[in-house]
TIRO-2110 file (N, C-alpha, C; in Angstrom, 1 decimal):
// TIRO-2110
0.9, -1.2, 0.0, N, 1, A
0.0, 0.0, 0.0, CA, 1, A
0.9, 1.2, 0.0, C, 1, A
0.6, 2.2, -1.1, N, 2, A
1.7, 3.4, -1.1, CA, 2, A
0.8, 4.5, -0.5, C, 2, A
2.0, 5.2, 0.2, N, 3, A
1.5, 6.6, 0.7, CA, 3, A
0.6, 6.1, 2.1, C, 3, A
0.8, 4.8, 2.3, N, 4, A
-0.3, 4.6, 4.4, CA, 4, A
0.9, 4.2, 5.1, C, 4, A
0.7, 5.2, 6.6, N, 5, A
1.4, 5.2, 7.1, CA, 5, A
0.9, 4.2, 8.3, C, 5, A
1.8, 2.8, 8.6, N, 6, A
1.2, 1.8, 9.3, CA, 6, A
2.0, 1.7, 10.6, C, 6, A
2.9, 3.1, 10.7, N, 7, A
3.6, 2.9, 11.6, CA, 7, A
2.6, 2.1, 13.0, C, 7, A
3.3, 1.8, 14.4, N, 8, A
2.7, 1.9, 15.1, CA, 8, A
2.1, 2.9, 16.2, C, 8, A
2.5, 3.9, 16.2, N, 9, A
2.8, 4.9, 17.1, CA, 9, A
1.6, 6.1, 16.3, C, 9, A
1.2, 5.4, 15.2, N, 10, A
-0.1, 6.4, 14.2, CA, 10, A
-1.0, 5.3, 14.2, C, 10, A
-1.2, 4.3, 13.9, N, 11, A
-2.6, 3.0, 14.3, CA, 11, A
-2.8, 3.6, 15.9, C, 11, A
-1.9, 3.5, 16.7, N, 12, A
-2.6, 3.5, 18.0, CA, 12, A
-3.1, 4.7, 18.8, C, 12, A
-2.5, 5.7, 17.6, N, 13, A
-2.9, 7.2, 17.8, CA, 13, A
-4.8, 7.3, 17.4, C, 13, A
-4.3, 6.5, 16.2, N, 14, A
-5.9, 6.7, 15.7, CA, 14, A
-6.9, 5.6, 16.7, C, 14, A
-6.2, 4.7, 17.1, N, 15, A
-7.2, 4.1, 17.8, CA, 15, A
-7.6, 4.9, 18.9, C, 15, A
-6.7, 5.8, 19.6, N, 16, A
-7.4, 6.9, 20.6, CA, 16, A
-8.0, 7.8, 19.9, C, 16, A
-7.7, 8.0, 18.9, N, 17, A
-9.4, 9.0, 18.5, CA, 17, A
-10.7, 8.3, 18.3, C, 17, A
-10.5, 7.2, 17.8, N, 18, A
-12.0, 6.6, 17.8, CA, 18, A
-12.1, 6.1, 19.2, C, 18, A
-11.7, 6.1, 20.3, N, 19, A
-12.1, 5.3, 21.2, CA, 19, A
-13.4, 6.2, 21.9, C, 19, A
-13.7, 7.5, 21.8, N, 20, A
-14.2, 8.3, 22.0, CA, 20, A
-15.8, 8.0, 21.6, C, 20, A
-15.8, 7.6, 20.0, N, 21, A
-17.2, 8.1, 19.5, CA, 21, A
-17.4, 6.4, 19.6, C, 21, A
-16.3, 5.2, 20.3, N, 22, A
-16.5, 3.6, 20.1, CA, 22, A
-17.2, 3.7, 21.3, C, 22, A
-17.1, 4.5, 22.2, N, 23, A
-17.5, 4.8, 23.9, CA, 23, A
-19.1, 5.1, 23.8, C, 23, A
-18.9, 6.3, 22.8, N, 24, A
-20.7, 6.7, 22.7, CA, 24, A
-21.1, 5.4, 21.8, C, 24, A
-20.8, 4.7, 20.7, N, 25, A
-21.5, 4.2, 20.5, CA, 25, A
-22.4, 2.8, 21.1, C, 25, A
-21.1, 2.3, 22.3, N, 26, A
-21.4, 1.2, 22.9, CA, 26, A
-22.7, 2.0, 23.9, C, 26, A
-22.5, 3.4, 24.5, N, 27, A
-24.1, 3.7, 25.3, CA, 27, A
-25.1, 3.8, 24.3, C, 27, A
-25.2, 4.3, 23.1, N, 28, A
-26.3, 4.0, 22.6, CA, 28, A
-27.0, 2.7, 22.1, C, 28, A
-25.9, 1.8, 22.1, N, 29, A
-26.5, 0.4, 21.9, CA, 29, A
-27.3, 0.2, 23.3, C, 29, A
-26.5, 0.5, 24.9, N, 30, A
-27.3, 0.3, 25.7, CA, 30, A
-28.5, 0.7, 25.7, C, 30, A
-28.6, 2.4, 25.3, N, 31, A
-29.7, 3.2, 25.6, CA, 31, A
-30.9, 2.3, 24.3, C, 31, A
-30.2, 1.8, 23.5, N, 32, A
-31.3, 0.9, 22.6, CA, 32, A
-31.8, -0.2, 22.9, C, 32, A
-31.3, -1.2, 23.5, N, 33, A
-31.6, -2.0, 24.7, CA, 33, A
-32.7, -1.6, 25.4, C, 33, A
-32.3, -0.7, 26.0, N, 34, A
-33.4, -0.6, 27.3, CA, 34, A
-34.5, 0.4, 26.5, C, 34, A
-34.6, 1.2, 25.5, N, 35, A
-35.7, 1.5, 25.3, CA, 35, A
-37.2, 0.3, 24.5, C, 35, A
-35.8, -0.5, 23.5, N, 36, A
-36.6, -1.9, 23.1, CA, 36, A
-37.4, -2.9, 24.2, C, 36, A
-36.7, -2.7, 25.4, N, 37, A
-37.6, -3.3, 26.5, CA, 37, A
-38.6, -2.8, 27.3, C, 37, A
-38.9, -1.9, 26.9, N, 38, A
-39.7, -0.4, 27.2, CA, 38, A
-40.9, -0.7, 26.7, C, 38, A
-40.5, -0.8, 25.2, N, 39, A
-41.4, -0.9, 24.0, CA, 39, A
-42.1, -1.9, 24.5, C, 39, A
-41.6, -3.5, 24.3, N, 40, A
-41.8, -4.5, 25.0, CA, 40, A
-42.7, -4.7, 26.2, C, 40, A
-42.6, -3.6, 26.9, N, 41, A
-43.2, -3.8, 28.3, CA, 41, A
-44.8, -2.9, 28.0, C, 41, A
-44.5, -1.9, 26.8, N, 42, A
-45.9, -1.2, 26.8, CA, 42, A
-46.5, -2.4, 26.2, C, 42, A
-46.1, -3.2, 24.8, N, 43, A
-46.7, -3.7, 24.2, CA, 43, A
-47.6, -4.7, 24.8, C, 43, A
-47.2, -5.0, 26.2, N, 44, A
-47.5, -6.4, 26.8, CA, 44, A
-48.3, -5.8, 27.4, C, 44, A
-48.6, -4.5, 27.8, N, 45, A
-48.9, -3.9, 28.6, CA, 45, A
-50.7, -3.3, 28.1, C, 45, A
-50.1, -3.2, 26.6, N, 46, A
-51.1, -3.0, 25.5, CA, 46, A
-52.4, -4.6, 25.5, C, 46, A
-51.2, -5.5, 25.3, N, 47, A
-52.1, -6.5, 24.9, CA, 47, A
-52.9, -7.3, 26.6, C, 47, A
-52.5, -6.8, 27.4, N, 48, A
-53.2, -7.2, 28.3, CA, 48, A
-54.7, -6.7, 28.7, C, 48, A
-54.5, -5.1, 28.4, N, 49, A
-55.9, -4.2, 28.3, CA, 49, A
-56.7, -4.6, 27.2, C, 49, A
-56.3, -5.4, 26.2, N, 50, A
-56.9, -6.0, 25.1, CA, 50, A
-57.9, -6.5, 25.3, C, 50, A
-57.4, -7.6, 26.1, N, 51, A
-58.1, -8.7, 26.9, CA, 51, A
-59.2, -8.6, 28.3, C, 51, A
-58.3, -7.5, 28.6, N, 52, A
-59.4, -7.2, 29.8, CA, 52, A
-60.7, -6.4, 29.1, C, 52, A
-60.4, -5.7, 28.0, N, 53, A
-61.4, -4.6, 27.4, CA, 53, A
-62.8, -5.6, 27.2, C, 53, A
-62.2, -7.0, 26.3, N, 54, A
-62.8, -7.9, 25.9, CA, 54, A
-63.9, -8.5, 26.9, C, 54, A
-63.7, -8.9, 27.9, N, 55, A
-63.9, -9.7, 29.4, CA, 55, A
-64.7, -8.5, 30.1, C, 55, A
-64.5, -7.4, 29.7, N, 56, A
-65.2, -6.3, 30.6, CA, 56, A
-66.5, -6.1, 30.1, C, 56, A
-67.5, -6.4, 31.7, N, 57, A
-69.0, -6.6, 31.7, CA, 57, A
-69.9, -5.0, 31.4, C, 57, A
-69.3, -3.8, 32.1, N, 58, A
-70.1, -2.9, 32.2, CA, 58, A
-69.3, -1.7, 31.8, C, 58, A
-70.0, -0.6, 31.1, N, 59, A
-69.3, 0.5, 30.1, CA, 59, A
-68.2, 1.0, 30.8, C, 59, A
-68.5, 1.7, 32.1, N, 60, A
-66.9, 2.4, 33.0, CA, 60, A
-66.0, 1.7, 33.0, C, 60, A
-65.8, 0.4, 33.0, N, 61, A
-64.6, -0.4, 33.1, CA, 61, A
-64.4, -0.3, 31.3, C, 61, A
-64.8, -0.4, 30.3, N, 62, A
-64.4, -0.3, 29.6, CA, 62, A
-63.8, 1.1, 28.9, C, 62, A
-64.7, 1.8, 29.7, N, 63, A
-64.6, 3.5, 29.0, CA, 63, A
-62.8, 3.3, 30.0, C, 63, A
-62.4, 2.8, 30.9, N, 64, A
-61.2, 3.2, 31.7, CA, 64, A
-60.3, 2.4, 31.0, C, 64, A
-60.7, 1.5, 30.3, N, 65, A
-59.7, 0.4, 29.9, CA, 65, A
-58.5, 1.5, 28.2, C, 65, A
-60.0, 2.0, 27.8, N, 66, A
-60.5, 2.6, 26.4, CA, 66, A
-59.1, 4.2, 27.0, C, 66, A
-59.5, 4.8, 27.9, N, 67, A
-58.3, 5.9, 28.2, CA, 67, A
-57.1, 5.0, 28.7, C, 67, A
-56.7, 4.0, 29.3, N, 68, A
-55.5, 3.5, 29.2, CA, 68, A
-54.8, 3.1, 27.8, C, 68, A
-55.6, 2.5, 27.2, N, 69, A
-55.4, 2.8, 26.1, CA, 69, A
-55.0, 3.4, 24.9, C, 69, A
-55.5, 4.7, 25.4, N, 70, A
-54.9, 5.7, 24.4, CA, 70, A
-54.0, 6.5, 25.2, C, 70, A
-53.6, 6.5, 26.1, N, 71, A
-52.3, 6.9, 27.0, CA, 71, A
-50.7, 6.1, 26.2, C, 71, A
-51.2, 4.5, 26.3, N, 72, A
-50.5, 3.1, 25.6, CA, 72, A
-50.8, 3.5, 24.1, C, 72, A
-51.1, 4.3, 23.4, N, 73, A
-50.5, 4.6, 21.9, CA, 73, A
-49.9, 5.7, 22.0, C, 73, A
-50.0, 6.6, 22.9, N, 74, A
-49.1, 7.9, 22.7, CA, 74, A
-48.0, 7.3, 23.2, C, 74, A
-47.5, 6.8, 24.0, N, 75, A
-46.6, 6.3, 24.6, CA, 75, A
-45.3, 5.4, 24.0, C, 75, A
-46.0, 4.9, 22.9, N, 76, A
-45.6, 3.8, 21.7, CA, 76, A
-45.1, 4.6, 20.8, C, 76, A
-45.7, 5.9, 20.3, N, 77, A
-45.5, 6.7, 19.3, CA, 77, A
-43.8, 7.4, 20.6, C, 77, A
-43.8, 8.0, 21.1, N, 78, A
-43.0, 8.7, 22.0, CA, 78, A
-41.5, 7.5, 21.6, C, 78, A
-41.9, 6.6, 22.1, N, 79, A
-40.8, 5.2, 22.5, CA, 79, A
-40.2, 5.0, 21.0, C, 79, A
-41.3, 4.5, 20.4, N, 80, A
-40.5, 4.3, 18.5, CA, 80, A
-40.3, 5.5, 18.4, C, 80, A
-40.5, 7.2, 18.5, N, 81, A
-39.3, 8.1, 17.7, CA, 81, A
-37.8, 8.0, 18.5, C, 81, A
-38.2, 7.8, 19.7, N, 82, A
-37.0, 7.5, 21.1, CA, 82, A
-36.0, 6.6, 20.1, C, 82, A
-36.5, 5.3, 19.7, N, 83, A
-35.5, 4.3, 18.9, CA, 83, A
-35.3, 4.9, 17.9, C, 83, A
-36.4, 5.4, 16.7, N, 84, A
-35.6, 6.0, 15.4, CA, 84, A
-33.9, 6.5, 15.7, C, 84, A
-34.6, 7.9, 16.6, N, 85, A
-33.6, 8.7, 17.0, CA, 85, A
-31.8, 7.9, 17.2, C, 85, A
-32.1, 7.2, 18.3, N, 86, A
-31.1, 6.7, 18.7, CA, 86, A
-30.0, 5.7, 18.1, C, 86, A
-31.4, 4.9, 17.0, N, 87, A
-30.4, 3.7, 15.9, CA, 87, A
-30.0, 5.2, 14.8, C, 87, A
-30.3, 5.9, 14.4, N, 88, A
-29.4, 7.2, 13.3, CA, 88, A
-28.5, 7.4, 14.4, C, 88, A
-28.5, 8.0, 15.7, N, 89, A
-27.5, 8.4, 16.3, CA, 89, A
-26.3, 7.0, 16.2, C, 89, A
-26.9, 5.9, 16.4, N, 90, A
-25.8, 4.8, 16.6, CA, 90, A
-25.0, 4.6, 14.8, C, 90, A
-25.6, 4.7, 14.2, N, 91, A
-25.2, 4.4, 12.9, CA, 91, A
-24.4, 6.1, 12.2, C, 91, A
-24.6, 7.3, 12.4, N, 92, A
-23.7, 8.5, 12.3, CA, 92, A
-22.3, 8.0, 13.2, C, 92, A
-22.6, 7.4, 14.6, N, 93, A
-21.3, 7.5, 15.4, CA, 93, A
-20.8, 5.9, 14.3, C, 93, A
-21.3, 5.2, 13.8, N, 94, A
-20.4, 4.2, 13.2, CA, 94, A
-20.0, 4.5, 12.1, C, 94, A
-20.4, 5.6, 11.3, N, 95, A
-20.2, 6.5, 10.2, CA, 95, A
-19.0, 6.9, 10.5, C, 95, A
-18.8, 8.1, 11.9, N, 96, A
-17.5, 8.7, 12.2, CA, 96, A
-16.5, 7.6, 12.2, C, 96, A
-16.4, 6.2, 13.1, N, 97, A
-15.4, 5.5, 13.3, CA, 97, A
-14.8, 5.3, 11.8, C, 97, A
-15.3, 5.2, 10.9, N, 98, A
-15.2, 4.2, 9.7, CA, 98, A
-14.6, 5.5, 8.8, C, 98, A
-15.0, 6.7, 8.6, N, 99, A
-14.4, 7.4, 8.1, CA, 99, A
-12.9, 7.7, 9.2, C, 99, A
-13.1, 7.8, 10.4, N, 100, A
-11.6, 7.9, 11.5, CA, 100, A
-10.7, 7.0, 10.3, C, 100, A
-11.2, 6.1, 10.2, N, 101, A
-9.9, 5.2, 9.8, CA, 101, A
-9.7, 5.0, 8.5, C, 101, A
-11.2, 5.5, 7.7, N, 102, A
-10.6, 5.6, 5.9, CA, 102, A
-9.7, 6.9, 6.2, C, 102, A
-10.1, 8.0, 6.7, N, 103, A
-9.3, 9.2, 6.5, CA, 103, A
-7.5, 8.8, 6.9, C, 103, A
-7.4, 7.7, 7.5, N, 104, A
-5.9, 7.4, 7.8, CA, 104, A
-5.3, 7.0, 6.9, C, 104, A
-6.0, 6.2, 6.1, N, 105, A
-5.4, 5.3, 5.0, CA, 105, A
-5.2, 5.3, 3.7, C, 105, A
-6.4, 6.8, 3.5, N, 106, A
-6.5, 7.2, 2.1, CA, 106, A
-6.4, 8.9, 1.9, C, 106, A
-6.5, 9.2, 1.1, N, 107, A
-5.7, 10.7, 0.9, CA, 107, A
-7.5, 11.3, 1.3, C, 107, A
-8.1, 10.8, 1.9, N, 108, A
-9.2, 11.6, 1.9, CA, 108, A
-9.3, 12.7, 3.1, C, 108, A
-9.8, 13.8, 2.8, N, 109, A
-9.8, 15.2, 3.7, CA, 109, A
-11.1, 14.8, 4.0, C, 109, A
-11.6, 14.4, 5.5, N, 110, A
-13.0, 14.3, 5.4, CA, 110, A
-13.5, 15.3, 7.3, C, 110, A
-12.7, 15.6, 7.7, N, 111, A
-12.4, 16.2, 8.5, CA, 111, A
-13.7, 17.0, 9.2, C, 111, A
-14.4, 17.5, 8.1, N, 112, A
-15.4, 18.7, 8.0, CA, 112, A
-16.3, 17.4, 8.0, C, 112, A
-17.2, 16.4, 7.8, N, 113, A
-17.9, 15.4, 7.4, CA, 113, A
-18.0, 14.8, 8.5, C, 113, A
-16.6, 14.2, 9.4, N, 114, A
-17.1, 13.4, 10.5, CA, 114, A
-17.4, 14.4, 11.5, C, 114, A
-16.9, 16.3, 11.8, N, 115, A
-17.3, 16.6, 12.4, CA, 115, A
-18.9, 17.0, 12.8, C, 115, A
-19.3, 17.0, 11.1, N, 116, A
-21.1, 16.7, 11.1, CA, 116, A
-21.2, 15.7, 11.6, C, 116, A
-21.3, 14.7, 11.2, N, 117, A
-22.0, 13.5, 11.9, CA, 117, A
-21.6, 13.0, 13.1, C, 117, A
-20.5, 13.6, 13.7, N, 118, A
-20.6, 13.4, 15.5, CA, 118, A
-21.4, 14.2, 15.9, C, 118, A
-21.8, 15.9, 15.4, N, 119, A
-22.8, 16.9, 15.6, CA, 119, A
-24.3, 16.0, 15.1, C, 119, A
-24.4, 15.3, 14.5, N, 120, A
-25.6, 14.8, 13.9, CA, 120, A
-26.2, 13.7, 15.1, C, 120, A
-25.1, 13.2, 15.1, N, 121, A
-25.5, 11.9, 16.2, CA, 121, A
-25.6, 12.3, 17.4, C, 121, A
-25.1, 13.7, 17.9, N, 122, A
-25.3, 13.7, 19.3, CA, 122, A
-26.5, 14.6, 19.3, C, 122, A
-27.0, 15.2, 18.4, N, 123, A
-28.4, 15.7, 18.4, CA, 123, A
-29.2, 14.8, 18.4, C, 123, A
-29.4, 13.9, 17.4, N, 124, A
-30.4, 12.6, 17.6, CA, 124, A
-30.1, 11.5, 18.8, C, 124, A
-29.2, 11.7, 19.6, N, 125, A
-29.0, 11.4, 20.6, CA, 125, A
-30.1, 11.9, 21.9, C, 125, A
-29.9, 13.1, 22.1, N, 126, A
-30.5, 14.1, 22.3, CA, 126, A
-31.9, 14.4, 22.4, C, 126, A
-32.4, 14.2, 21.0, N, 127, A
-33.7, 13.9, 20.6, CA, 127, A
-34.3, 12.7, 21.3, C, 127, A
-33.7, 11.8, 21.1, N, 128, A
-34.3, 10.5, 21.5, CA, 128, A
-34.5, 10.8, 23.1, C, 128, A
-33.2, 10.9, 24.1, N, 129, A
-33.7, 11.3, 25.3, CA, 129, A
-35.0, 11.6, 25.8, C, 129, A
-34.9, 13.1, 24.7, N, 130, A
-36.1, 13.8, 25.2, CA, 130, A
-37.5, 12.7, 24.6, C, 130, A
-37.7, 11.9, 23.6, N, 131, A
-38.7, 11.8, 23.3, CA, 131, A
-39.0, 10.8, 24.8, C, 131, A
-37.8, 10.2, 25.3, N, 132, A
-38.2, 9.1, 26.2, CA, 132, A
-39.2, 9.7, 27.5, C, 132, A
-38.1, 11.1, 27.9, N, 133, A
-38.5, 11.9, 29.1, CA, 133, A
-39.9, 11.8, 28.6, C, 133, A
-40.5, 12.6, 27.5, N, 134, A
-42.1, 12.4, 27.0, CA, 134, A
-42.7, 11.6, 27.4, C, 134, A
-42.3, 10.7, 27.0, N, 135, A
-42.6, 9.1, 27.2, CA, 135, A
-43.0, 8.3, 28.6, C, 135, A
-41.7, 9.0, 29.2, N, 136, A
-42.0, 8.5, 31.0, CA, 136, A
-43.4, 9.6, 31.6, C, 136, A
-42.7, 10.8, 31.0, N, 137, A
-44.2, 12.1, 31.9, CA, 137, A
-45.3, 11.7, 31.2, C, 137, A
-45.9, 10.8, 30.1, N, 138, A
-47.4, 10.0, 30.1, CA, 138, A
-47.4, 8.9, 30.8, C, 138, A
-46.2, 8.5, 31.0, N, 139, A
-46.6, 7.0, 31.7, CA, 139, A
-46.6, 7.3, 33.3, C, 139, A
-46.1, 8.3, 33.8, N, 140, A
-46.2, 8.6, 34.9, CA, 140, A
-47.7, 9.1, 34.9, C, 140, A
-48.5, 10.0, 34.1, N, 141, A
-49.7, 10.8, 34.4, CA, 141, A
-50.5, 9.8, 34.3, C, 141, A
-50.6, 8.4, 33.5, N, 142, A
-51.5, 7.7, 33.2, CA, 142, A
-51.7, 6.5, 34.7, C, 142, A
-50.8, 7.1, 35.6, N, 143, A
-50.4, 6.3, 37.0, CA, 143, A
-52.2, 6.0, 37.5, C, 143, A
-52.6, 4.4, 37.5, N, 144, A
-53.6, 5.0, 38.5, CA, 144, A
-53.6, 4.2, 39.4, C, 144, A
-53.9, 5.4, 40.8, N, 145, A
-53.6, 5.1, 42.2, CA, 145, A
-54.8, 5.3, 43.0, C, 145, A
-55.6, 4.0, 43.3, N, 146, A
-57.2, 4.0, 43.8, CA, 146, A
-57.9, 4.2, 43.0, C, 146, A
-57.9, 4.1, 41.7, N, 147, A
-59.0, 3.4, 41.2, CA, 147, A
-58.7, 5.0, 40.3, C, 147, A
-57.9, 5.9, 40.4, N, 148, A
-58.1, 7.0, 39.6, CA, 148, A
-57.1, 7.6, 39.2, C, 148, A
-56.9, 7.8, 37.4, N, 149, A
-55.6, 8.3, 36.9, CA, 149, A
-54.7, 9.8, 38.0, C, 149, A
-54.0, 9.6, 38.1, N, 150, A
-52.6, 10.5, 38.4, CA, 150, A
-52.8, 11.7, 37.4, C, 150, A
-52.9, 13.0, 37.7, N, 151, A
-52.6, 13.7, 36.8, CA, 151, A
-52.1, 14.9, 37.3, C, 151, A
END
């Protein structure tokens, strides 16, 4: 390979620059994880009110079933933009690694490009958070404690 420099003392340079955005990306795999089990936990949470809606003899229990319910689709909507956000955030920060290390090995100036997309990924980072916060302050308001929602 002409013109790459393989010294060692430049590989392990570059590996300390990516170890930074390899750092964020292993928390956003976490923060993907645990919103996927989120999701998971509404959906189960969804399909149990299903069931009870079904089984339910007299209209107030169903009209209560009917508002948990629609608390458990806003909530769904909040959680999947939470994931959108966060798999683009994870996939920009694997964008940056991948350019970190073509820019080592090829004449490419890309300098200005990964600085976007670490700016990209930490805003959709960001974003996602907030959609979660959203997400917990309905699940929190939809709390019901004696027989009557939290609000």
């Amino acid at each position: 390979m002409t013109g790459v420099d393989l010294q060692t003392e430049n590989v392990a340079h570059l590996i300390q620059l990516a170890l930074g955005p390899v750092f964020l990306l292993s928390g956003v795999g976490i923060t993907l994880s645990m919103l996927t089990q989120r999701l998971a936990r509404i959906v189960d949470r969804a399909r149990s009110l299903e069931d009870r809606r079904e089984a339910a003899a007299d209209d107030v229990r169903v009209a209560d079933i009917d508002q948990d319910l629609k608390y458990i689709v806003r909530r769904t909507r909040y959680i999947n933009s939470a994931i959108i956000f966060s798999t683009v955030a994870g996939f920009l920060t694997a964008l940056v690694v991948t350019l970190l290390f073509a820019s080592a090995f090829s004449p490419l100036n890309v300098g200005g490009a990964i600085a976007v997309l670490f700016v990209g990924s930490l805003l959709c980072l960001s974003a996602s958070f907030f959609m979660f916060l959203i997400e917990v302050r309905i699940a929190t308001r939809s709390l019901r404690i004696g027989g009557k929602i939290r609000r």
